[in-house]
Each structure stands twice: as C-alpha cells, then as structure tokens.
C-alpha positions in Angstrom: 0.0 0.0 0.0 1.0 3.8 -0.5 0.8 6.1 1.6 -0.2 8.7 -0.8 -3.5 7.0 -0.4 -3.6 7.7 3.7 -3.5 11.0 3.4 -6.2 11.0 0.1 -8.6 9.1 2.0 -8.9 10.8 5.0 -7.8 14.7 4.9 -7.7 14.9 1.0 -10.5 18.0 1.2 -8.1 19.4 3.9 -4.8 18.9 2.0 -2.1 22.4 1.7 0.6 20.5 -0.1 3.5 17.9 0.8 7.2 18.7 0.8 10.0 17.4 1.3 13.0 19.4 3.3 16.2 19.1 4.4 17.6 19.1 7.8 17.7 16.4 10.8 14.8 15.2 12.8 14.4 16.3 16.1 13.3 14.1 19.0 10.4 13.3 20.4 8.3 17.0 22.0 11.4 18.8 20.3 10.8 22.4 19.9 10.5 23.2 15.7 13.2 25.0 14.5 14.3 26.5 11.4 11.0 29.1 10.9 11.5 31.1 7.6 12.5 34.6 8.7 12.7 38.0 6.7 13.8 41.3 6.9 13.4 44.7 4.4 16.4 43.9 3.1 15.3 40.5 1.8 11.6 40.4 2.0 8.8 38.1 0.8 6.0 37.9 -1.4 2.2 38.1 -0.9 2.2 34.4 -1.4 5.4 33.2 0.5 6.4 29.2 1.1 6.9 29.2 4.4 8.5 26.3 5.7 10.9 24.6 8.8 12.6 21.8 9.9 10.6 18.2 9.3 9.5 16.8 12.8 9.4 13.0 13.5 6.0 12.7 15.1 3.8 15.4 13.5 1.1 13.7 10.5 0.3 17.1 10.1 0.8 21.0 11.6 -1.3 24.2 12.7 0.1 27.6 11.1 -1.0 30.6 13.0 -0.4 34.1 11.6 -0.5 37.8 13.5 -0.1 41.5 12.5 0.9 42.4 15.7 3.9 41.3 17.2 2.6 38.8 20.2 3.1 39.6 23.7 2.7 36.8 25.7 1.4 33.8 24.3 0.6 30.5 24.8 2.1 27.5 23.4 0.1 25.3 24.2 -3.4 26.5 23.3 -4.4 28.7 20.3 -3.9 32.5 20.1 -7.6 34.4 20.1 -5.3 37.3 18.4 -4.5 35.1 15.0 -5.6 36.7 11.9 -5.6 32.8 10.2 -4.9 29.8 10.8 -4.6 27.0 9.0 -4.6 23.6 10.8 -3.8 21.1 7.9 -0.6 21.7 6.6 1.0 18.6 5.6 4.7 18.0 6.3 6.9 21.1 7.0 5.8 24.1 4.3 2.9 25.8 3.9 2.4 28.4 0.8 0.5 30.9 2.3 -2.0 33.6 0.5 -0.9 36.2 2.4 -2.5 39.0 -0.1 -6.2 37.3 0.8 -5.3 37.9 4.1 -4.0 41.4 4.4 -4.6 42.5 1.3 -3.1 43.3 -2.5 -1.4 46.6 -1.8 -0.4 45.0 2.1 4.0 45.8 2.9 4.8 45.1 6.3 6.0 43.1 9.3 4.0 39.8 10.0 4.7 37.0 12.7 3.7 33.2 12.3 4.1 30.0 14.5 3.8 26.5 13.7 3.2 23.5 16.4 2.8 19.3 15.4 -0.6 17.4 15.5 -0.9 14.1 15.3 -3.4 11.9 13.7 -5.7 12.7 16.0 -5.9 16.5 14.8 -3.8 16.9 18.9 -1.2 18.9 19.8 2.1 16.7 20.5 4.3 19.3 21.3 4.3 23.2 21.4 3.9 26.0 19.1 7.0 27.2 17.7 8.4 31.0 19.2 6.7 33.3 16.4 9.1 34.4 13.6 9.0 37.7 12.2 8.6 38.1 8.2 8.9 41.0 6.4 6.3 41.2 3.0 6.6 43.2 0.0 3.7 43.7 -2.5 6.9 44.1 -5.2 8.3 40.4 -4.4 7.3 37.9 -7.3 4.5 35.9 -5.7 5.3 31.7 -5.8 3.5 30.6 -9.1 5.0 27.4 -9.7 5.0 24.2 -7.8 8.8 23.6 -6.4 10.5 20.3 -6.5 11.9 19.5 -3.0 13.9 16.6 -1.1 17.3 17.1 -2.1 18.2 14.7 0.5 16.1 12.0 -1.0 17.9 8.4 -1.3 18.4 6.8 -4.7 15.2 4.6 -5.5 14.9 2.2 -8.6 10.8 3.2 -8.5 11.0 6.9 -8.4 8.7 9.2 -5.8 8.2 13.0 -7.3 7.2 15.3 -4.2 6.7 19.2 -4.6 5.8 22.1 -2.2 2.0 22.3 -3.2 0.2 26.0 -4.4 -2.5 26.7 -2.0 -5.5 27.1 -4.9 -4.4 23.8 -6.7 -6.8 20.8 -7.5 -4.6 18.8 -9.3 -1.1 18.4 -10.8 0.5 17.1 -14.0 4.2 16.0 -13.8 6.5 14.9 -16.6 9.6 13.2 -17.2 12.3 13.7 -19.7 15.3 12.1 -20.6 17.6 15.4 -20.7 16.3 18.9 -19.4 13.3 20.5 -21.0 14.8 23.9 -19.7 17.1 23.8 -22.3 16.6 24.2 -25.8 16.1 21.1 -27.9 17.3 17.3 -27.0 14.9 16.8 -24.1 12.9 13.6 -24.8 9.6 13.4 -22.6 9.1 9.6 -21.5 5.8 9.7 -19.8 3.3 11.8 -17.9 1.8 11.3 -14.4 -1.1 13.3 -12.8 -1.8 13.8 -9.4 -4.0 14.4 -6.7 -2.2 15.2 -4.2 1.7 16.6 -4.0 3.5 13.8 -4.4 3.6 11.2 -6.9 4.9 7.3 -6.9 6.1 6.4 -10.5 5.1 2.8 -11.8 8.1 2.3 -14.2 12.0 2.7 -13.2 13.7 5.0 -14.8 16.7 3.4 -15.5 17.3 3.0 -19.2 17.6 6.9 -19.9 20.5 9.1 -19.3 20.3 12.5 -17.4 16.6 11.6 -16.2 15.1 15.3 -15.5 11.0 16.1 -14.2 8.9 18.9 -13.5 5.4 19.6 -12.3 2.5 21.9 -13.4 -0.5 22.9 -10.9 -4.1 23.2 -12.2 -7.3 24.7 -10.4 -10.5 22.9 -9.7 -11.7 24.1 -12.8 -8.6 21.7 -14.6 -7.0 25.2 -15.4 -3.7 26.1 -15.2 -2.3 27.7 -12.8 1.3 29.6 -12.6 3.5 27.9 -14.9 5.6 24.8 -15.1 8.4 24.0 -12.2 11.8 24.3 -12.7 13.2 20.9 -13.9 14.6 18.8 -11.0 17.6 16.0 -11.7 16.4 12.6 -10.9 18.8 10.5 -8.4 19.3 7.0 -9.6 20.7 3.7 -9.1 23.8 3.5 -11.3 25.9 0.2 -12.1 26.7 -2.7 -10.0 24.8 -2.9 -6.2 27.4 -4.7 -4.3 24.0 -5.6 -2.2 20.3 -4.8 -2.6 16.7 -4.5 -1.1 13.9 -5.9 -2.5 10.2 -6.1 -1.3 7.5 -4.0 -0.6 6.4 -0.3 0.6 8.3 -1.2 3.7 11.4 -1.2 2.1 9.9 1.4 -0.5 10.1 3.6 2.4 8.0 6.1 4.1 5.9 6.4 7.4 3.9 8.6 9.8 1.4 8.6 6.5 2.9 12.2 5.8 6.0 11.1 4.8 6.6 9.4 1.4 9.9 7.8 0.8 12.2 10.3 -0.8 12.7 10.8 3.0 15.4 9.6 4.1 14.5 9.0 8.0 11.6 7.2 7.0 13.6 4.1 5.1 15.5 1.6 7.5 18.6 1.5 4.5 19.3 5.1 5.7 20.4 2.9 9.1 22.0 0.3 7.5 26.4 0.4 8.3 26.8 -1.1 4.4 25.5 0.6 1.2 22.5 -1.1 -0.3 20.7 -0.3 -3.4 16.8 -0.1 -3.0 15.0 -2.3 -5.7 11.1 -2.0 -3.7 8.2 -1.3 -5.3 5.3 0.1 -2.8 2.0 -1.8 -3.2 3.8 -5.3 -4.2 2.8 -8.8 -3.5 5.0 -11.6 -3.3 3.8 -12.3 -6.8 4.5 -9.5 -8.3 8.2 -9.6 -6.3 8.6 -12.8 -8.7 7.3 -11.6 -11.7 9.3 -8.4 -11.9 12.3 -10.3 -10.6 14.5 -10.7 -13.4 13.8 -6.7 -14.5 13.8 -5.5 -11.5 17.1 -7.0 -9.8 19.2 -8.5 -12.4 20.4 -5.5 -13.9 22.0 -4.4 -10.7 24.1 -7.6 -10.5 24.1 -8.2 -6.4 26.1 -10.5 -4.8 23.4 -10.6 -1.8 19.9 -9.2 -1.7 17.9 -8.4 1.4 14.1 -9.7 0.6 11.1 -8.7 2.7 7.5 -9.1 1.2 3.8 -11.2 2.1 2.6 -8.1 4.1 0.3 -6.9 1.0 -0.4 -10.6 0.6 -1.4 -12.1 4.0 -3.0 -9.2 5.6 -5.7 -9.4 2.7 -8.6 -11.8 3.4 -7.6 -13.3 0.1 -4.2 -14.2 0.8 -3.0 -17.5 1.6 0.3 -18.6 3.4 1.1 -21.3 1.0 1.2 -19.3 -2.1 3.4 -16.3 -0.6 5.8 -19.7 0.7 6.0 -20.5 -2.7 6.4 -17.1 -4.1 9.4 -17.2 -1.3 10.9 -19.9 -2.5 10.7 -19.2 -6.4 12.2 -15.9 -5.4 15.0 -18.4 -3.2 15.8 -20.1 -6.8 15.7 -17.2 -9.1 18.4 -16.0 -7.1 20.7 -19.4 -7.7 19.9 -19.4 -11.4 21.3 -15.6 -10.9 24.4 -16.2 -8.7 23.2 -13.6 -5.8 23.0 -14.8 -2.1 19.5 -14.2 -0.8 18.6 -13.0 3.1 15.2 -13.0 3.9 13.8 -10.7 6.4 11.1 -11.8 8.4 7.7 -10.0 8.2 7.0 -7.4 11.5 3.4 -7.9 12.2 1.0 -5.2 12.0 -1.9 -3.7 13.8 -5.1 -3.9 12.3 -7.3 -1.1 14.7 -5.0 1.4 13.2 -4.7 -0.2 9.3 -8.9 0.2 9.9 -8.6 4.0 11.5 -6.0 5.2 9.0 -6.7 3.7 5.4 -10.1 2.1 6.2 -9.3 -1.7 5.1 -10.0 -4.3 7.1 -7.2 -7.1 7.8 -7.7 -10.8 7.7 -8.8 -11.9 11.1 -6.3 -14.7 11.0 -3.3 -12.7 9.6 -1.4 -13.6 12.5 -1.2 -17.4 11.6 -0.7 -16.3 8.1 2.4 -14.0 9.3 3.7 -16.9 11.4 3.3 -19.3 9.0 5.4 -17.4 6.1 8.0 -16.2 8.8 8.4 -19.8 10.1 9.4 -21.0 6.5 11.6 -18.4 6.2 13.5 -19.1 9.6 14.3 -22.4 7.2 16.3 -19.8 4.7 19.2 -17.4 4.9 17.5 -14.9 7.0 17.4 -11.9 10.1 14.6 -12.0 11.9 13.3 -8.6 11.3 9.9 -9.3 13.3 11.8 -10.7 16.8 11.8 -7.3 18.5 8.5 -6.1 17.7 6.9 -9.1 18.6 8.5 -9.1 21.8 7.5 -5.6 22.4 3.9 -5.9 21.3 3.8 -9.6 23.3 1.6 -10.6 20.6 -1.2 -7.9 19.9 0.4 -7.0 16.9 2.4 -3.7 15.6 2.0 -0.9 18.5 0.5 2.2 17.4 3.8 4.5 18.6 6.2 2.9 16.1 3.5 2.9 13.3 0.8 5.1 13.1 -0.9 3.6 9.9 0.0 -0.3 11.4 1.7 -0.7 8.5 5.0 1.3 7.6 6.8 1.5 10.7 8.0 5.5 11.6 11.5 6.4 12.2 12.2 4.1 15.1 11.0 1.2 14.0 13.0 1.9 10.8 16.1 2.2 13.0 14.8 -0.9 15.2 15.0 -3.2 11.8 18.1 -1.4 10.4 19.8 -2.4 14.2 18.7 -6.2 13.6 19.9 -6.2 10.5 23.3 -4.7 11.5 23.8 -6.4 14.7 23.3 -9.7 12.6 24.5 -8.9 9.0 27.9 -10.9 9.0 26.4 -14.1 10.3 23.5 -13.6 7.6 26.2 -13.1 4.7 28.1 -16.3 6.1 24.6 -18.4 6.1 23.4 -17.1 2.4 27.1 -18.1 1.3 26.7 -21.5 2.8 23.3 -21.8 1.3 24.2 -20.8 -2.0 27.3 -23.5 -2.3 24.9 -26.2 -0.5 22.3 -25.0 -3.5 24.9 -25.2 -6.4 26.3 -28.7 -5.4 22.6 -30.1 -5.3 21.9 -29.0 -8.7 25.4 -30.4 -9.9 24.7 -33.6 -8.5 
C-alpha cells in the first residue's frame, strides 16, 4: 500500500501541499526549528512558502499568523489574536495567500508560528516562538510548484514530491530524458497526474541518461495555474549494487502517513552500516516480487539481496500462506539461477485497529497465523529475523501504534529498530546465504 493513499482518504478535502525538506529530525516534544525569517532587506512575497525543519512525530501541523507582534502567548493553546490559521498543513511548508489575508497593496511586518498534531488532529508538542517576516507587495509571488527533497535516497521506482500551491486541484508532472529547460534534445518519457503533492512512479527510470522532471499545478476548474516547475535532476541507481533490497512499501520507504519515501529517516537502508541499493516497489505482492524479478534485480548484479515481502499478501482476506511460501521460495531459486546470495527478512506484524482508522481496510482476522506461517518457513532460509523485537515488544497484539501510526509502515524508530537487527546480525547472515548458495549449487550439480 501507498501512503499517498492515507493521506487522500482521509484529509484529502483538507490537503495544503507535501514537501520534502532538508535538515535532521528532532526528537520526540522537540521544539521546531528552522521558521523562515525576513527582513526589508530580503523580503517576501504576498504568497510566500513558508517552511521549517521536518518533525518525526507530527502527521500534520497548525500555522497561526498575527499583524501584531505577540506579547505573551501561549504555546500550548491557540492565540484568540491570530488573523488565520490554518490547521492542515501537511509536512513542514505551507504556501500561504498572504495577499487574501491582508490585502493586495499590504507591505509590512507579520509574525507566524507552527506547532505538530498528530493523527488525531492533537497537539504533541508546542507551538514554535513566532518568527517575524517581512512582506513586500513588489516580491514575485510563488507561481510554480517547487521540486523538494534534495536529500532524497536513490530509489529504482522513483517518488516525485513538490511544495504544493495553496489554490491547486490537481497536478501534471513529466519526465524527460535530458532537461526541458534547455533548448532542444529533451525527450519526454511519460506523464503522471496527481491528486495530491507527491507522486509514486510505476516504471523505473533506468534506461535513460540524465533523467530530469517537473510539475505543473491546475485549479479545480482543470485550469492552469502559474506555470511549469523548474526541472529537478532525478537520483538513480547507477551500475553494480554490491548488495540490494527488495520487497514491498516497507522497504519502499516512508511512514507517519505524511512522509513518502524520498525521506530519508523514513527508510531503514538510511540505518543500515553497508550501502545497499533499493530495488522496492510500494504496493507489491510476493507475486508481483517474482514476476518483476529478473527486471527488476538483475540489472544491478548483487552479490546478496535483502528480501522482505507477504505483508500486502497475507493481511488481505484473500491471501494464503502457501502461495506467498512458494512465491518465497521461487524468489530463493531465481536468485541461484542468478548467482546472488538471498537474506530473507522476516515480516514485522502489524496492527489492524489502526490499518482500519488510518486507510479504512479491514485485515484478515487470522493474519497472524498467516504471518507466522510465512515467517516460520523463512526461519528455514538465509534470514534476520526482522519481526523478533516487535513481537517481543507488542507480546503478541500486533504492531503498537507509537512505532507505526498507519500499522503498517513503521515510523523512524522502528526503521532504526530493523536497520539495528539487520546490523547487529549482517555478518552471520552473509556467512549463512554463502553457505546456502554453495549447498544449493552442489545439489543442482549432482
């Protein structure tokens, strides 16, 4: 599942825009930091992007903006002195229509604050100290959508996430092979449209040098709005991957159903002490794993690949342990006819009260056999077992709600909490995938 579709099934009608910025996380009931500032010397528009540091926790944030500088306020309740608020801002940027708000001809000193809400719509920390922004009725006003996530990590299945304009419907993004901001040369290989500000691309882009996209807003109406975003350079997987992941969203990436995974935090190879290339596809089945196998993995030549996948499979009424075992174990033999050592991670249960609450499907009833039955045949294979510490956390009532909000993609510290299984046990793994693979070889000769 993607979790593009949490955030369109439940706040959708709400929805500011999604970006991507850089910067570290801070912990848990951490202040936010990094509150775009302005002076008359460097002023902005009547339609600003306001933005700040990402924040672990938050699934969404509430923006207050004053005319006044505040006195004494308080951060932990709304301000009755506000001129607007907004309080469904998605991720860590808002573009703001400041010239509704105070007027065309408005130049001036305004203050804003931001605080972190949870799924919930509550407060999980306080709001920000305000931040003072000078605005100019001469500064060019934002009329394009703007690429983001310059940190993002190098994905064979592309995401495309932009800072959203507040009066957009829709948007319309394209890829080239070579940049469409310069003249002539640029080949456009596909076109993708979008409800929301982000946008999870079906095909790799692999094949074409010097892969470039950009991203046009329309209005409800299906009008244009503004123009066409600068073109952003794609990041890709290039040559030989020493050692790969394969699977599903959860090694896709993403979590705290805000964050998509051209966020870094959000994908468990971000904690991993080796490089690995990340061959996931969101919204696969063990099936689909096998059918896009040879595609998919064999052009990056890995000596060992890392497979997780049967989540999308088993938590769905229709899926059935025995198939996703053989899926596993045609996946096991594609990899000998291949030469790569496989290591199979075991699957981290999940929780289906908050699967129901956050995407509105209903889990198998007996996904917990199913889970144990496809993690106990994979305790036969080169594996790390992945699921051990949440199970032993959750004592066997499934994924808790603090390390995934959705029950589904885990948030930053269960990413770290797989990444530090995988670490802790990585040498042992490669040494059991290498005996495996001899063991495997010799059968086949004999």
């Amino acid at each position: 599942m993607r979790l593009s579709s949490v955030i369109k099934n439940t706040m959708v009608a709400l929805l500011t825009g999604t970006v991507c910025l850089g910067g570290s996380l801070p912990a848990e009931a951490a202040d936010i930091t990094g509150l775009t500032v302005s002076s008359v010397s460097k002023p902005v528009s009547l339609s600003p992007l306001l933005r700040w540091d990402r924040y672990a926790d938050a699934v969404c944030f509430e923006l207050e903006l004053f005319d006044e500088r505040p006195g004494q306020l308080n951060k932990n309740g709304k301000s009755p002195v506000a001129i607007w608020c907004n309080e469904y801002v998605f991720n860590n940027a808002c573009n703001v229509p400041l010239y509704r708000i105070v007027g065309e001809d408005f130049s001036g000193y305004l203050w804003w604050r931001v605080r972190p809400l949870n799924f919930d719509h509550e407060p999980i920390g306080e709001f920000s100290s305000p931040a003072e922004i000078f605005v100019s009725d001469g500064e060019a006003r934002m009329n394009a959508p703007e690429p983001m996530c310059d940190d993002a990590p190098k994905l064979l299945y592309p995401v495309y996430s932009w800072v959203g304009q507040h009066d957009a419907d829709k948007y319309r993004v394209e890829i080239y092979s070579g940049n469409p901001a310069k003249s002539g040369g640029a080949i456009l290989l596909g076109t993708l449209d979008a409800d929301l500000s982000e946008k999870y691309d079906d095909v790799p882009r692999q094949d074409s040098p010097d892969v470039y996209w950009r991203v046009h807003a329309y209005d409800k109406d299906g009008e244009p709005l503004g123009q066409w975003s600068a073109p952003k350079k794609l990041k890709r997987l290039k040559g030989r991957q020493h050692i790969a992941v394969y699977g599903d969203s959860i090694s896709h990436g993403g979590g705290r159903m805000s964050y998509s995974p051209d966020i870094p935090e959000y994908s468990y190879l971000t904690y991993l002490n080796f490089r690995a290339g990340n061959l996931a596809c969101s919204g696969r089945t063990t099936a689909d794993m096998v059918e896009n196998f040879r595609s998919d993995v064999l052009p990056f030549r890995p000596r060992y690949l890392l497979i997780l996948g049967g989540s999308n499979d088993l938590r769905a009424e229709w899926g059935d342990p025995k198939e996703s075992i053989n899926n596993i174990r045609q996946l096991s033999e594609l990899c000998v006819d291949s030469g790569i050592r496989p290591i199979f991670l075991t699957l981290p249960p999940i929780n289906p009260q908050q699967i129901a609450k956050a995407f509105g499907d209903k889990s198998a009833d007996d996904w917990r056999a199913k889970f144990d039955a496809l993690n106990e045949y994979i305790r036969t294979l080169p594996h790390i077992d992945a699921a051990a510490p949440f199970e032993k956390l959750s004592e066997g009532r499934g994924m808790p709600a603090e390390l995934a909000v959705d029950g589904l993609h885990g948030d930053v510290k269960a990413k770290q909490m797989m990444a530090e299984s995988i670490n802790k046990n990585w040498a042992a793994a490669k040494k059991s995938a290498d005996r495996w693979y001899k063991a495997k070889i010799k059968e086949r000769k004999s």
